[in-house]
C-alpha positions as CSV (number, residue, x, y, z in Angstrom):
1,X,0.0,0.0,0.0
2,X,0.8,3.6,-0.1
3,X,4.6,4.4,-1.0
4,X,4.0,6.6,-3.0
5,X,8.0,8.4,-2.2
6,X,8.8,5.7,-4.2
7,X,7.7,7.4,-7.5
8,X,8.0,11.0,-6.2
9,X,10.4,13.7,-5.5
10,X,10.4,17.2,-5.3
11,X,7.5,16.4,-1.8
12,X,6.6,19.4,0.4
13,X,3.9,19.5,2.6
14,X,2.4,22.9,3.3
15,X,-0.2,23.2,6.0
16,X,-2.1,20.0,5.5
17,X,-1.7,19.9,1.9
18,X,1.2,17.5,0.4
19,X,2.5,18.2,-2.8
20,X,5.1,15.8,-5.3
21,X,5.9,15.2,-8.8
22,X,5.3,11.5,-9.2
23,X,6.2,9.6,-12.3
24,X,3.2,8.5,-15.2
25,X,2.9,5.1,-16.3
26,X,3.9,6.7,-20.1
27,X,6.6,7.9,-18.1
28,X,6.3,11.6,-18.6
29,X,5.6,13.7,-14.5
30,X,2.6,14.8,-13.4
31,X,2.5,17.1,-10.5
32,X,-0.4,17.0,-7.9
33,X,-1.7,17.8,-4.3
34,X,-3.5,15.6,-1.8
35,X,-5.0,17.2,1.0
36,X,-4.0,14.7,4.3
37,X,-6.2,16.9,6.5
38,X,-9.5,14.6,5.2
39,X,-7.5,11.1,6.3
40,X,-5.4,12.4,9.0
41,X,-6.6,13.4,13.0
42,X,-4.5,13.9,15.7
43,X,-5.3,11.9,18.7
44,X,-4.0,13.2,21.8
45,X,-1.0,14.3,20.4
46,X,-0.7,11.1,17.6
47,X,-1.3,11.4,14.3
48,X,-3.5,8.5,13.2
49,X,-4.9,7.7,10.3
50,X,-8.6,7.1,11.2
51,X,-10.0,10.6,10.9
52,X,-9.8,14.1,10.2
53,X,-9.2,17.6,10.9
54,X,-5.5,16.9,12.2
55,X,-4.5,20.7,11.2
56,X,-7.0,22.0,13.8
57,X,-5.0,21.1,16.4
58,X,-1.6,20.5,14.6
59,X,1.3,23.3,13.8
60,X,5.0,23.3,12.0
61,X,3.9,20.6,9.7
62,X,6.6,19.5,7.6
63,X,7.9,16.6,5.8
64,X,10.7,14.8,7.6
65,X,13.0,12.3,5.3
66,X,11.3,11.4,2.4
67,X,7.7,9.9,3.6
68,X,7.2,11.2,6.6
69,X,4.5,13.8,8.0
70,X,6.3,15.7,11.1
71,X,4.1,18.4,13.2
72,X,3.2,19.3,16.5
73,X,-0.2,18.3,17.7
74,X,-2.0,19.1,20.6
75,X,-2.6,16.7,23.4
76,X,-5.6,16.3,25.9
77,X,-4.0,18.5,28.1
78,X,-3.3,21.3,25.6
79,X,0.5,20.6,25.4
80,X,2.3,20.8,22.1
81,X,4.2,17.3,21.6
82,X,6.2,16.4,18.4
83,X,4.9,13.7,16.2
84,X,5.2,11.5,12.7
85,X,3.0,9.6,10.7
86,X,4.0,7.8,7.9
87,X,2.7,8.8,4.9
88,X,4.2,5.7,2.6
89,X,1.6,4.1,4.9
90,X,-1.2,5.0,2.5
91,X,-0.7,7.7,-0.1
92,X,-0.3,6.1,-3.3
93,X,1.0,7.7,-6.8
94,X,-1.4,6.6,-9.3
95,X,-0.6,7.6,-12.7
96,X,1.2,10.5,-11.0
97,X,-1.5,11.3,-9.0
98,X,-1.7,11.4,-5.5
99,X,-4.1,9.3,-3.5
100,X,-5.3,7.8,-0.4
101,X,-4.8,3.9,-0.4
102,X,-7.4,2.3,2.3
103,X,-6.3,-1.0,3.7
104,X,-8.4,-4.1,2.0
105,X,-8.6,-7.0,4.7
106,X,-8.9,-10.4,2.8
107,X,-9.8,-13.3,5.3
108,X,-9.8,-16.7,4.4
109,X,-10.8,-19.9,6.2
């Protein structure tokens, strides 16, 4: 899933908004923006991917190494506390587009 750094460069995250230049399957670039603020929440300080709305109580978001989505969220207690989510986890490069990969669970007996 995800990994999308793989295809990409050129990856800067502004706000909530990631941008990158990810390579086409004819092999030209495309360059495109994914807004992580609809897949991304902050959960006592945690980035997690099982909500939204992380940038209401997130600051200083950057990328850290290639992947990674750095900030500093908000815990229950109102402290500021670094954290990093990776985004490799789940943001894919389709066609040079970027996209949000859910998990498919397969179970077989």
């Amino acid at each position: 899933l995800g990994n999308f750094s793989q295809a990409c460069y050129n990856s800067a995250i502004q706000g909530s908004v990631l941008t990158s230049t990810c390579i086409r399957t004819n092999g030209g670039y495309n360059t495109s923006s994914y807004d992580l603020n609809s897949v991304i929440e902050n959960v006592d300080g945690s980035l997690k991917w099982q909500g939204s709305n992380f940038i209401e109580t997130c600051r200083n978001t950057q990328l850290a190494g290639s992947s990674e989505l750095a900030a500093e969220c908000k815990t229950r207690a109102q402290q500021f506390v670094s954290t990093k989510i990776n985004l490799d986890d789940h943001i894919a490069a389709i066609d040079g587009t970027l996209k949000y990969e859910l998990e498919h669970h397969h179970h077989h007996h």
